[in-house]
Kinemage of the C-alpha trace (Angstrom):
@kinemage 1
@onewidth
@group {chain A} dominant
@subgroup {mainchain}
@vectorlist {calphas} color= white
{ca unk a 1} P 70.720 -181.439 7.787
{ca unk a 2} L 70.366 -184.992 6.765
{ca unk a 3} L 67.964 -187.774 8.329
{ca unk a 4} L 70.038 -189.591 10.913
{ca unk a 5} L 69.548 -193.328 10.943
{ca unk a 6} L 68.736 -195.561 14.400
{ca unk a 7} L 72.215 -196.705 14.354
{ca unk a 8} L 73.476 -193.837 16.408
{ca unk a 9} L 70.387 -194.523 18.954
{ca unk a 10} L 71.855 -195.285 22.517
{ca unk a 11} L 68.920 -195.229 24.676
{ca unk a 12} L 65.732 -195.595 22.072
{ca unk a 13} L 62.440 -195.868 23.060
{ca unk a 14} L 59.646 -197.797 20.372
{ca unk a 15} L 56.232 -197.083 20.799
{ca unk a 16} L 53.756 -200.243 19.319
{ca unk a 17} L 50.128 -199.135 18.150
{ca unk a 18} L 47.402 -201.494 18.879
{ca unk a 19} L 46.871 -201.584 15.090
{ca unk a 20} L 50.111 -203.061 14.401
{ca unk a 21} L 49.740 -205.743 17.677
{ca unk a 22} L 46.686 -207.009 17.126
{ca unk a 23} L 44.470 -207.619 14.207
{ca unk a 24} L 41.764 -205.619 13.484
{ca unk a 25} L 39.490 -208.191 12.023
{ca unk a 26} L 39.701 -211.250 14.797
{ca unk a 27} L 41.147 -210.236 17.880
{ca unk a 28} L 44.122 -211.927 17.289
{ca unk a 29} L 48.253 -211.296 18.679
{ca unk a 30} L 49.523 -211.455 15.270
{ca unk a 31} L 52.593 -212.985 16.788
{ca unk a 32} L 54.760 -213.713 13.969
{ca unk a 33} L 55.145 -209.839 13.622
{ca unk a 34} L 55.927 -209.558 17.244
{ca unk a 35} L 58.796 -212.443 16.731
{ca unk a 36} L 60.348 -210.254 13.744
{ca unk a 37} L 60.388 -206.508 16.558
{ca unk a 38} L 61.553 -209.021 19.234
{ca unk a 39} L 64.848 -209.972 16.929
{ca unk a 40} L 65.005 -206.351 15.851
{ca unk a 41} L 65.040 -205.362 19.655
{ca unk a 42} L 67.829 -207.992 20.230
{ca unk a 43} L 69.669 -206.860 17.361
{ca unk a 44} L 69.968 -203.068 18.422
{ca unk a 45} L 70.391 -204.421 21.988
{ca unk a 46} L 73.561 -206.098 20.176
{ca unk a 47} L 74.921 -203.120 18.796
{ca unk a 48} L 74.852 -201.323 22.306
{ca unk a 49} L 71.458 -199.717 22.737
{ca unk a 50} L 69.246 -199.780 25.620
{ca unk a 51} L 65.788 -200.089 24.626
{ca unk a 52} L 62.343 -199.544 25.862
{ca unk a 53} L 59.150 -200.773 24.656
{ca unk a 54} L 56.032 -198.700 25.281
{ca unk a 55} L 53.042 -200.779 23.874
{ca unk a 56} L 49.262 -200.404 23.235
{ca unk a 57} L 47.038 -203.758 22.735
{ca unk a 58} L 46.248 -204.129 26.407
{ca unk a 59} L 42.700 -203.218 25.905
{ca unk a 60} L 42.208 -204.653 22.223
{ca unk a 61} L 43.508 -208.368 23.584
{ca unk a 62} L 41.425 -208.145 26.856
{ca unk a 63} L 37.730 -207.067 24.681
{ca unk a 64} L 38.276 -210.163 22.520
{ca unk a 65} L 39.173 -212.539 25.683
{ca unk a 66} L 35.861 -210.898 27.515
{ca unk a 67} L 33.396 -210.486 24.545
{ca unk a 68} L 33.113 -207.082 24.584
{ca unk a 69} L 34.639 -206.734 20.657
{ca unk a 70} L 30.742 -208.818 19.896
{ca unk a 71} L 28.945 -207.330 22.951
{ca unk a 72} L 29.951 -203.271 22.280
{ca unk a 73} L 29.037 -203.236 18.650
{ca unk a 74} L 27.745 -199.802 17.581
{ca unk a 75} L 28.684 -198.404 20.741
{ca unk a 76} L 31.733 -197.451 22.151
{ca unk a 77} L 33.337 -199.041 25.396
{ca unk a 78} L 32.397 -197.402 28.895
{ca unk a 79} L 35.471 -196.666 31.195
{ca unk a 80} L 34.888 -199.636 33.262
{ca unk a 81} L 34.588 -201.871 30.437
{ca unk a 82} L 38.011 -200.762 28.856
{ca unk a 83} L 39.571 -200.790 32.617
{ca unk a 84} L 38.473 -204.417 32.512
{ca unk a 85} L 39.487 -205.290 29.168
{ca unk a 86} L 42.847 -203.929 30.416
{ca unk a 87} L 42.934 -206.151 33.413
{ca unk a 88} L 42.660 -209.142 31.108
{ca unk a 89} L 44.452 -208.345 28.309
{ca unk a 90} L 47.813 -206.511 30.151
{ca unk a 91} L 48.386 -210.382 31.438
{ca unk a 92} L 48.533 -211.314 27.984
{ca unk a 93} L 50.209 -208.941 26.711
{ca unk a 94} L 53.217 -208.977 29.507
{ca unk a 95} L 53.198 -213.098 28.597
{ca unk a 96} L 53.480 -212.339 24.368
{ca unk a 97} L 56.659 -210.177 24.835
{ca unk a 98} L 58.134 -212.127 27.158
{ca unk a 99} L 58.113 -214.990 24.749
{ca unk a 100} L 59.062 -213.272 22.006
{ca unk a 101} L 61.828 -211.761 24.177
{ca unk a 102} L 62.655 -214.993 25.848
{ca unk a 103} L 64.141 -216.637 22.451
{ca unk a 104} L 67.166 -214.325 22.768
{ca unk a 105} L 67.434 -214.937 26.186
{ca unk a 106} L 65.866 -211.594 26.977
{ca unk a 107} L 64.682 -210.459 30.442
{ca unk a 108} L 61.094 -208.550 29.992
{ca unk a 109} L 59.432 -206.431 32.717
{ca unk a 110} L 56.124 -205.150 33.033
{ca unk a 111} L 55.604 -201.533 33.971
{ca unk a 112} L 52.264 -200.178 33.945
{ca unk a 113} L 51.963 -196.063 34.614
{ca unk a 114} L 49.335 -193.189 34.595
{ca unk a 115} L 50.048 -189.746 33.956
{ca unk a 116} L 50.365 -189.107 37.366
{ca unk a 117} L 53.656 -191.056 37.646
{ca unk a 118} L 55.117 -188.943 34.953
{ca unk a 119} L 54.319 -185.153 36.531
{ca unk a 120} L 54.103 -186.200 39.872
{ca unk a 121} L 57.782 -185.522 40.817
{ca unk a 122} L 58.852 -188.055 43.399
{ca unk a 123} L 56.071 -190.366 41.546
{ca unk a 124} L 58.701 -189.410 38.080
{ca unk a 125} L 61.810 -190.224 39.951
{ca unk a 126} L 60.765 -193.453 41.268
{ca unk a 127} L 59.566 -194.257 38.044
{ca unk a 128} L 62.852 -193.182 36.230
{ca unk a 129} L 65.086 -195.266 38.947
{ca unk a 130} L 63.188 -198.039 38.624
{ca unk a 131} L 63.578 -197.957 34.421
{ca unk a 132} L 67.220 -197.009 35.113
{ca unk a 133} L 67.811 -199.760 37.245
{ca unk a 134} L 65.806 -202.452 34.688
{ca unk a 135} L 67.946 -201.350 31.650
{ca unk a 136} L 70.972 -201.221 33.725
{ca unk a 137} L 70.354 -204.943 34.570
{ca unk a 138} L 70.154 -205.907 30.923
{ca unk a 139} L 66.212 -206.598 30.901
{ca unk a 140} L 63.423 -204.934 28.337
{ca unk a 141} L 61.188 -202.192 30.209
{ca unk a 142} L 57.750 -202.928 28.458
{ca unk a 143} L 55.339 -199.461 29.729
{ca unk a 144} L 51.921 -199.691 28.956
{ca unk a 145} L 49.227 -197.033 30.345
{ca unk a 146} L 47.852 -198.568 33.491
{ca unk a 147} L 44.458 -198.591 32.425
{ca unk a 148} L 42.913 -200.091 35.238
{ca unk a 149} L 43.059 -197.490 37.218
{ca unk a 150} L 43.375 -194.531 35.314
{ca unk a 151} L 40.264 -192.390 34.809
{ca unk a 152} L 39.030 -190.218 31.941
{ca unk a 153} L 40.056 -187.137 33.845
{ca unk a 154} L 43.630 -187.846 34.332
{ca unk a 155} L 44.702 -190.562 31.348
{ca unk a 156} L 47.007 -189.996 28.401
{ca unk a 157} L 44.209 -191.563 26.144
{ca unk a 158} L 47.072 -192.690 23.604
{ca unk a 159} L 50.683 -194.333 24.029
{ca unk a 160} L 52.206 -191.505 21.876
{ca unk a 161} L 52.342 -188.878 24.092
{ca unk a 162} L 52.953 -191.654 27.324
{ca unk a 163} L 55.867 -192.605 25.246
{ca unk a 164} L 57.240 -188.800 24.725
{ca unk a 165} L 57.106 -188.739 28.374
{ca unk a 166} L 59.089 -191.996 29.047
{ca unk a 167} L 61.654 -190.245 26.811
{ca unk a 168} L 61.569 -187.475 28.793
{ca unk a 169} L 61.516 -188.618 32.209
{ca unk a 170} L 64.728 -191.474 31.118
{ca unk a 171} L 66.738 -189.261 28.902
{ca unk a 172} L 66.179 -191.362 25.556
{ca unk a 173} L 68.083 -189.937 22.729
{ca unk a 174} L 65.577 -191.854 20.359
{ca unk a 175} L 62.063 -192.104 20.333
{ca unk a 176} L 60.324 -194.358 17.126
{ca unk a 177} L 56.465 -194.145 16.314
{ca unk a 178} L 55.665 -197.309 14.724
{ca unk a 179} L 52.406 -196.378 12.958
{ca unk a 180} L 49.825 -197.647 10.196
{ca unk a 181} L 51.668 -194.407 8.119
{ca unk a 182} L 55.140 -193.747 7.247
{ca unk a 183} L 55.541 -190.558 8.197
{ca unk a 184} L 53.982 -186.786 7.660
{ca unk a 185} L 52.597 -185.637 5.075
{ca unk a 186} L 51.770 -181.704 4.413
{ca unk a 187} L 48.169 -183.204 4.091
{ca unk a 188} L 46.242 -186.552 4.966
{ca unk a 189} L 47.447 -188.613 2.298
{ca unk a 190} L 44.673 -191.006 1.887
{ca unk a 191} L 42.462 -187.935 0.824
{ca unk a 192} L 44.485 -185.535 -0.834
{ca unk a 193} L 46.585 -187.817 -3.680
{ca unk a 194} L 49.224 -184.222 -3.917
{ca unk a 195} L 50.154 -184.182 -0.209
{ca unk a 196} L 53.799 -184.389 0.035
{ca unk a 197} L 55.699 -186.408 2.406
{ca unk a 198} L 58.674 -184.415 4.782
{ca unk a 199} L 61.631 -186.863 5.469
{ca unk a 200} L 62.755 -183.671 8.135
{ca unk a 201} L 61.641 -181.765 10.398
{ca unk a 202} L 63.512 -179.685 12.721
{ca unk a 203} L 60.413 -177.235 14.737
{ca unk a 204} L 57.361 -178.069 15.546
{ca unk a 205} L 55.850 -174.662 14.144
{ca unk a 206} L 51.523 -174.193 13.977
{ca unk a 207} L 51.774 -175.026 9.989
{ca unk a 208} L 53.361 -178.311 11.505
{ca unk a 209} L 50.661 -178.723 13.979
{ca unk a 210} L 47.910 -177.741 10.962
{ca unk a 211} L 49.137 -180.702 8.636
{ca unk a 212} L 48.079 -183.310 11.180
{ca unk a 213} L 45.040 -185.436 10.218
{ca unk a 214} L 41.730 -187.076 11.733
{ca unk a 215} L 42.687 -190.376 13.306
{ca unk a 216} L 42.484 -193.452 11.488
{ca unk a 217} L 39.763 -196.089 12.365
{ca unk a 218} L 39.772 -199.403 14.720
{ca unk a 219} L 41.943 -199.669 17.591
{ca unk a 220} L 44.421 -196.736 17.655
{ca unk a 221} L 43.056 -194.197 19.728
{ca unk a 222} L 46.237 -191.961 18.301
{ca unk a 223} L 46.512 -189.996 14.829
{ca unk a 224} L 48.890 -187.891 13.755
{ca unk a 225} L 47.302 -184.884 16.062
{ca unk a 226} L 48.881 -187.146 19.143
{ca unk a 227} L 52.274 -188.348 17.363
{ca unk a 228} L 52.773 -184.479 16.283
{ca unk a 229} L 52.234 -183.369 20.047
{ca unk a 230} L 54.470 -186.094 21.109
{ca unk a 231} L 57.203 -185.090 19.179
{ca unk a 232} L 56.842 -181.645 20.804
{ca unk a 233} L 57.534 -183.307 23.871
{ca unk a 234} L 60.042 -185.460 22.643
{ca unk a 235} L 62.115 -182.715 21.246
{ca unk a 236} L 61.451 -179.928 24.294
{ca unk a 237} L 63.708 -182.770 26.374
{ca unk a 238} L 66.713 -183.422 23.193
{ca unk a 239} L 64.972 -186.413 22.261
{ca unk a 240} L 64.607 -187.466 18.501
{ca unk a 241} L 61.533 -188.756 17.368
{ca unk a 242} L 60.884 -191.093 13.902
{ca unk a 243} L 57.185 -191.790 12.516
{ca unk a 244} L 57.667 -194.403 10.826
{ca unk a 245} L 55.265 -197.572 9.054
{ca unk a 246} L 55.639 -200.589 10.992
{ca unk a 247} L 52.854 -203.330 9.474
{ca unk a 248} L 55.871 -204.871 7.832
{ca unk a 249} L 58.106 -207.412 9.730
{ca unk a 250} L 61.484 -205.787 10.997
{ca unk a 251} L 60.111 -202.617 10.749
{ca unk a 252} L 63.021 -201.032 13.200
{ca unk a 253} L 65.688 -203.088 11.313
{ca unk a 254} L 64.770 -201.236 8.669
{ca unk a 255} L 65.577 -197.782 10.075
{ca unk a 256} L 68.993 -198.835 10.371
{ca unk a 257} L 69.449 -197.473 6.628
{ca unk a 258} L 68.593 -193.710 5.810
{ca unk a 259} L 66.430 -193.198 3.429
{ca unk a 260} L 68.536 -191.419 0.924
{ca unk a 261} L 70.645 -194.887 1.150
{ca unk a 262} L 67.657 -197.082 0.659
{ca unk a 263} L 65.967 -196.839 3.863
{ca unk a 264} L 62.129 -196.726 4.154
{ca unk a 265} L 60.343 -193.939 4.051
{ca unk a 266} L 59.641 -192.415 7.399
{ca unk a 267} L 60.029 -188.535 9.096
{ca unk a 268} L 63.050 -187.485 11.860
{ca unk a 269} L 61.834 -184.686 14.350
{ca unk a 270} L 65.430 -183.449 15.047
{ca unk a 271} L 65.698 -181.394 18.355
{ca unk a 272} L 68.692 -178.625 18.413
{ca unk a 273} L 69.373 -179.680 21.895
{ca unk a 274} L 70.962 -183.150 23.391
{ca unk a 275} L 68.669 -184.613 26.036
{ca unk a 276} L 71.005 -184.069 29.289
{ca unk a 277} L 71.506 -180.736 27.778
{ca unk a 278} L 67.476 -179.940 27.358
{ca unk a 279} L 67.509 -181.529 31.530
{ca unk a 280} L 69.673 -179.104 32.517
{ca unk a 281} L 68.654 -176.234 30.851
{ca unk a 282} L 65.106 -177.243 32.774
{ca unk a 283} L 66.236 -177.603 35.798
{ca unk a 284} L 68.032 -174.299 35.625
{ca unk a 285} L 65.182 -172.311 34.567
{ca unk a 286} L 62.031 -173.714 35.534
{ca unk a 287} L 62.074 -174.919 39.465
{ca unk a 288} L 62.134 -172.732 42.185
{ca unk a 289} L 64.513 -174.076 44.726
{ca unk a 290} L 62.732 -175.570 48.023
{ca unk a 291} L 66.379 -175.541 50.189
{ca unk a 292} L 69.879 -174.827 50.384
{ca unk a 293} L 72.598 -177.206 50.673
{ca unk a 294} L 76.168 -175.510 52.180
{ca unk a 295} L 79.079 -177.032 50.728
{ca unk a 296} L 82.577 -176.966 51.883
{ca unk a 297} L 85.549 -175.769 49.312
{ca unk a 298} L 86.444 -178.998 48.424
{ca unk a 299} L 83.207 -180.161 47.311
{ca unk a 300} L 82.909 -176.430 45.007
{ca unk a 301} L 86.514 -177.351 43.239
{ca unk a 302} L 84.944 -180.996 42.787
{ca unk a 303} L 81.825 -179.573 41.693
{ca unk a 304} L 83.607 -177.241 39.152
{ca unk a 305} L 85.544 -180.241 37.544
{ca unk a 306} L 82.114 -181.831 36.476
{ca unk a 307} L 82.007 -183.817 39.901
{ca unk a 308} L 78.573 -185.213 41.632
{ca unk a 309} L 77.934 -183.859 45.096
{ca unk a 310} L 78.879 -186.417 47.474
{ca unk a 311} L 77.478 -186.118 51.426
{ca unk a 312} L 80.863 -185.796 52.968
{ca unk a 313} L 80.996 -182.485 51.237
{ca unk a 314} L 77.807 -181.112 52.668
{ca unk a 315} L 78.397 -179.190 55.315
{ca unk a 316} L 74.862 -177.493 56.286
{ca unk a 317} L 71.160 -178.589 55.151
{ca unk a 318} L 68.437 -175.164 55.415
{ca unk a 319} L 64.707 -176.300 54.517
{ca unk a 320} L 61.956 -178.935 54.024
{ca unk a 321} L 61.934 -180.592 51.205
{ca unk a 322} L 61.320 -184.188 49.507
{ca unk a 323} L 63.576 -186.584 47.363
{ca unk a 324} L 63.593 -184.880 44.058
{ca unk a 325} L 63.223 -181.713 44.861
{ca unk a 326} L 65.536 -178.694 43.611
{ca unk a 327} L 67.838 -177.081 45.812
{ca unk a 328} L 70.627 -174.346 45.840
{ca unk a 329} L 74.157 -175.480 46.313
{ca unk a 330} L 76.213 -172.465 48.336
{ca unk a 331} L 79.914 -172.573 48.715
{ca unk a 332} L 81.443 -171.451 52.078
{ca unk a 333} L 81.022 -167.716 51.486
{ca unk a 334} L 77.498 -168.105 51.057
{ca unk a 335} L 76.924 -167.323 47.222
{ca unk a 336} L 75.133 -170.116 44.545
{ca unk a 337} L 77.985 -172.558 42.735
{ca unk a 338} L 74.935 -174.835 41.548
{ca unk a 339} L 71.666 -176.466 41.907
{ca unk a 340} L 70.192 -179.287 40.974
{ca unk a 341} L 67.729 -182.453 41.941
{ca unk a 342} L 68.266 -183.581 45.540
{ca unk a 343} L 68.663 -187.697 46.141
{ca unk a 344} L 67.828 -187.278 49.628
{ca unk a 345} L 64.589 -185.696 51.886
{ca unk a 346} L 65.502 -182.993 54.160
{ca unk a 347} L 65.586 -185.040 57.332
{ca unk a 348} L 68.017 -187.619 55.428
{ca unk a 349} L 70.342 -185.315 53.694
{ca unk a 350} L 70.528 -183.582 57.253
{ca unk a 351} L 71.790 -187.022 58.849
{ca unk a 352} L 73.795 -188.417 55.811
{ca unk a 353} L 75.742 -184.215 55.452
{ca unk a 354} L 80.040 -184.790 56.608
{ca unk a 355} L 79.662 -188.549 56.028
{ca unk a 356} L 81.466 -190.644 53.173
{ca unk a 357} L 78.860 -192.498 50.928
{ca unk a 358} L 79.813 -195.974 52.459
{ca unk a 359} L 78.174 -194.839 55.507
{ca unk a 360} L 74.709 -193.876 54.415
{ca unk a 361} L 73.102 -197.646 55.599
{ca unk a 362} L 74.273 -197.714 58.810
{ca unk a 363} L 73.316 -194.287 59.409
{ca unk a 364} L 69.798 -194.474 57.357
{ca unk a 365} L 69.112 -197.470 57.825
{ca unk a 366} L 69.319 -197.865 53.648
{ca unk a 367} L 71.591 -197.115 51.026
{ca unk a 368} L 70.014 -194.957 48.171
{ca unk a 369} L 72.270 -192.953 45.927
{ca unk a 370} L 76.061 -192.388 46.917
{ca unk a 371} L 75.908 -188.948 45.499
{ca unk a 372} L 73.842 -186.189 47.578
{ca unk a 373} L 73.254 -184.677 43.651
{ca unk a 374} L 74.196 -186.846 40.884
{ca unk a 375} L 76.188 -184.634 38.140
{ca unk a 376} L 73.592 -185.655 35.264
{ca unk a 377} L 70.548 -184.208 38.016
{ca unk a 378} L 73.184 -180.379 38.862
{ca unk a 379} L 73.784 -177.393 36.986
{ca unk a 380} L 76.492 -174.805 37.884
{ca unk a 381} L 75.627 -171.118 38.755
């Protein structure tokens, strides 16, 4: 298997270190970098990708605007001091890539999550729709950890693993690392001069796991430990992941050419799985269903042509359950033709079940999806 190349990347997520943002010695947005990923997003943008920044730097711009990079010397920050460094420096940050973004007459928004909004399931589908509906309008998604109000118990801690889970919870296809290192090595290069880098890897196995290396110093609060667990998460969904050295301007142009063309250095985790394909397979195996949708025969031949599951095919709703939930899809003689991830609560899906899609707002007194289950969210039996 060769290295692919970000050409191919449809829906690409790029994570940005704090070490690559902002400079270690002042403070500083080095901005001119920013300017050089900003006409690297617009040219992948150009070529038909969606793409999704997930950035660190929040906390790094905020400790220089409050003191605390002079004031916490020799000790690290408490919680409440990063949560306020975060409070000042996410404004900042939100203002840097919309400028950057704004030259190619980009549309930037702001969304700030904790790792609650990612397992959380209605919390993960509002998330998701919300992404969906950004990307689907043309504008930038920039995620950060929300800092503010996370807590030590419940945060991610790094942006490596938050941006694995992004990739999970959209469907990305393409996840890219941009890291102080171009890749990994079988041992920490910088103290073992015979450590050989892998352009490839296609399982995350525990020799894998046992190459990965203390974390570097300054702001990254990452290392190779998180980017190696992220790329377990990344490829458990059919997501491809690059690490890959960004200090350099037009870092992601760069990946554009493989390295056995030219390309720099970097490492491809390859998943054996497509990401809708890795969804499904999830949803078919690891939720237990919390109700039963009844379907007429019409809606199971629609269903069996790769069809969503529309409301005027529902003919029966049996349980309690929430938005996002997994339910059973029975045909008229009772037995399973699918399941999948409801678009409707109980008590909805109950009042919306016979009707055609155009008449979900007057009955509701809102229109959410038109489909009942979307195809991408059912699997059949």
């Amino acid at each position: 298997m060769s290295p692919p190349s970000l050409g191919t990347a449809r829906r690409l997520i790029v994570k940005i270190g704090s070490a690559l943002l902002v400079d270690g010695a002042t403070g500083a947005l080095r901005s001119d970098w920013l300017g050089a990923l900003a006409d690297d997003v617009a040219a992948l943008r150009a070529r038909g990708a969606q793409v999704v920044i997930v950035t660190s730097g929040a906390v790094a711009l905020g400790r220089e605007r409050l003191g605390l990079a002079v004031a916490s010397l020799g000790r690290p920050l408490k919680l409440e001091e990063k949560q306020a460094a975060a409070a000042t420096g996410q404004i900042r940050l939100a203002q840097a890539y919309g400028e950057a973004l704004a030259r190619h007459a980009i549309a930037v928004a702001q969304v700030l999550v904790t790792q609650d909004d990612t397992e959380a399931r209605r919390r993960h589908l509002n998330a998701r729709s919300t992404i969906d509906t950004l990307l689907g309008l043309g504008a930038v998604p920039v995620i950060n950890e929300n800092d503010t109000v996370a807590t030590a118990e419940i945060r991610f801690g790094d942006n490596d693993r938050l941006a694995a889970r992004v990739a999970q919870m959209i469907s990305a296809d393409t996840l890219v690392l941009l890291s102080d290192i171009d890749g990994l090595y079988t041992a920490d290069p910088r103290k073992d001069p015979d450590a050989r880098h892998l352009p490839l890897v296609g399982e995350i196995t525990a020799e894998i796991e046992a190459m990965a290396g203390e974390p570097p110093p300054g702001y990254s609060s990452g290392g190779m430990v998180t980017k190696i667990a992220a790329a377990r998460i990344a490829m458990q969904a059919g997501c491809r992941m690059a690490i890959a050295r960004g200090k350099d301007d037009h870092a992601l142009a760069g990946l554009l050419t493989p390295e056995c063309d030219g390309g720099p250095r970097c490492t491809w985790f390859v998943p054996q799985a497509e990401p809708l394909t890795a969804r499904k397979r999830w949803i078919a195996a690891h939720v237990q269903p919390a109700g039963t949708l009844a379907v007429d025969a019409g809606a199971v031949r629609a269903l069996g042509k790769g069809s969503s599951l529309l409301p005027a095919g529902v003919t029966a709703v049996d349980g309690e359950f929430e938005r996002g939930d997994l339910v059973r899809v029975t045909g008229p003689d009772g037995r399973e033709v699918a399941r999948g991830l409801v678009a409707y609560a109980a008590e909805d899906a109950r009042r919306i079940a016979g009707h055609r899609s155009g008449k979900i707002e007057t009955i509701l007194g809102f229109h959410g999806r038109d489909e009942m289950i979307h195809r991408d969210d059912l699997v059949l039996a």
